[in-house]
N, C-alpha and C positions, 0 to 999 in steps of 0.2 A: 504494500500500500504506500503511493505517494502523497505524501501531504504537500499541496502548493500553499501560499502563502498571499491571501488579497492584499491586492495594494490599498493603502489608508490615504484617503482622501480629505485632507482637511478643511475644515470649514472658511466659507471665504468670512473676514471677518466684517462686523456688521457696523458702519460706518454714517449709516444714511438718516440718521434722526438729526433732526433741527438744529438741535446743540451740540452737535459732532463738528468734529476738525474741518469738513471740505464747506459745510453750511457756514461755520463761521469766518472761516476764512475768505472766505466769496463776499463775505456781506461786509466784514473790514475792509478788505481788498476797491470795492467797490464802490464806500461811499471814502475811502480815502480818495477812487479816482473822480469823486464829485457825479457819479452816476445815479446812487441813491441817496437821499438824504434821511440820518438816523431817525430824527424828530416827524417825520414823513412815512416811516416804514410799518406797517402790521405787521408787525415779528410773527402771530399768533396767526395769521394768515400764509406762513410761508410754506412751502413742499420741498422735500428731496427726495429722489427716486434713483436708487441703484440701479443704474443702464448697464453694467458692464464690470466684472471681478475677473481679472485672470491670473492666472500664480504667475509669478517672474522670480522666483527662487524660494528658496524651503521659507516657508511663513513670510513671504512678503509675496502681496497682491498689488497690480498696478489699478485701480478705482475709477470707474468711469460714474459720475452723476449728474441728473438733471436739476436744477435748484432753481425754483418759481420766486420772486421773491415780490410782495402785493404793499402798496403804500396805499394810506386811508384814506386818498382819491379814488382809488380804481386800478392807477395806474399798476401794471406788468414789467418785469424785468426778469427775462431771465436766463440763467446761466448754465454751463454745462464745464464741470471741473473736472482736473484729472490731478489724480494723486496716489502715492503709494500707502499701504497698512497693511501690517501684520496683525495676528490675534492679539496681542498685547497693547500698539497704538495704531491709531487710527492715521496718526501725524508723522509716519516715517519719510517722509519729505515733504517741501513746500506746497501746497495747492495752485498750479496752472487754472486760469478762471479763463474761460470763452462768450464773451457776450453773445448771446444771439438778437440782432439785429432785428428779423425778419424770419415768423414763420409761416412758410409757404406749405397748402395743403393742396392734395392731387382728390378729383374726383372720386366717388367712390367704384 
């Protein structure tokens, strides 16, 4: 009898709540560059969505997110960040922020 041995897949680590590394990093990042403004913002209206976790070495995850962020006009801004985390932080490198400009939607 050959016993094989399953590979252990680790968990991508979970990074995507409001008050996580890539959300707040986006949102300093942001109204330092005069895009948002803090006293303008509905924190409590904001989203982050995990689009994307892939392993790039033993416990460290490159993080792809979507971050909605809503000011108390109405107004939308939002961004899509890239950063690395392991199970332990969320913060293994700086947060790249992507403004999106312009969302274009195709027919159904």
């Amino acid at each position: 009898m050959v016993a094989f041995a399953q590979p252990v897949l680790a968990k991508s680590p979970e990074c995507s709540g409001t008050n996580r590394w890539p959300t707040m990093s986006a949102s300093t990042l942001l109204i330092n560059a005069g895009i948002i403004d803090r006293d303008k913002l509905d924190f409590t209206k904001t989203k982050t969505i995990r689009l994307a976790s892939e392993q790039i070495g033993r416990d460290l995850y490159r993080q792809i997110h979507l971050v909605t962020f809503t000011e108390k006009d109405g107004n939308v801004v939002e961004v899509i960040t890239s950063n690395e985390a392991s199970n332990v932080e969320c913060s293994m490198s700086s947060v790249e922020v992507f403004v999106i400009s312009k969302r274009l939607k195709g027919s159904p």
